[in-house]
C-alpha positions, 0 to 999 in steps of 0.5 A: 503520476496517474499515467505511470500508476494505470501503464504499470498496474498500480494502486501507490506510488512513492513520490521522492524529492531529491531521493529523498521519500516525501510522501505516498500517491495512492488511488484514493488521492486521486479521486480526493483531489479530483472532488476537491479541484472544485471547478479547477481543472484537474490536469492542472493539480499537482502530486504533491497537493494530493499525496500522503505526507505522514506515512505509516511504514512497516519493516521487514521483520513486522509481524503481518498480524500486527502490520494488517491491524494498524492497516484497518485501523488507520484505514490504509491499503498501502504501506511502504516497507523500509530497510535502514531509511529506505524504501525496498518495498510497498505492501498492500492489503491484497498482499498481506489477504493473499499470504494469508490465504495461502497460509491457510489453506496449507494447514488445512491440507496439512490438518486433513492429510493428518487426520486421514492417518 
C-alpha cells in the first residue's frame, strides 16, 4: 500500500474487501503504526491494522463550507466522496484551500475591475 500511495503521488488510499469500502489508509497511519509496531518489524504490519475504519464521507452535492468544518473538526485530511454507496472520489484539504482560493481571487479581480468603472 505504501508502495502504491509514493509511485502514484498520494496521501489516501481506499482499501476495498471483496468491492466492498472497508475502511481509509492515509500518511498518518503509516507513521501510527510504524511508532506503534513497538520492535516488530514494520514490513510485517498489515493495512487493515493501521487503516481508518469509521469513515466520515462527503457527497457530491455537500457544501465545501460545511465539509472544510467537520474536516477541522475531527482533524481529517481525507474524505471520500460517494455517489449511491460508492466511492467516485477522495477529497483532500488542499482540494477544498485550493477551490477556495481560486474562488477568491475571481472575486477580487471582479470587485477590482468593478471599481475601476
Amino acid at each position: 500500500a505504501i508502495r502504491s500511495m509514493n509511485a502514484r503521488k498520494i496521501s489516501a488510499i481506499m482499501v476495498t474487501e471483496q468491492g466492498k469500502t472497508v475502511g481509509i489508509f492515509t500518511e498518518r497511519d503509516v507513521v501510527r503504526s510504524y511508532i506503534n509496531s513497538g520492535g516488530k518489524s514494520f514490513k510485517e504490519s498489515k493495512v487493515r491494522d493501521a487503516m481508518v475504519t469509521n469513515l466520515i464521507v462527503a457527497v457530491p452535492d455537500d457544501e465545501l463550507g460545511d465539509i472544510s468544518s467537520i474536516m477541522v473538526e475531527k482533524n481529517i485530511r481525507h474524505l471520500p466522496v460517494l455517489h449511491n454507496g460508492r466511492v467516485i472520489g477522495m477529497l483532500s484539504i488542499r482540494d477544498i484551500i485550493q477551490t477556495q482560493v481560486k474562488k477568491l481571487t475571481s472575486d477580487l479581480h471582479y470587485l477590482r475591475d468593478y471599481i475601476a468603472g
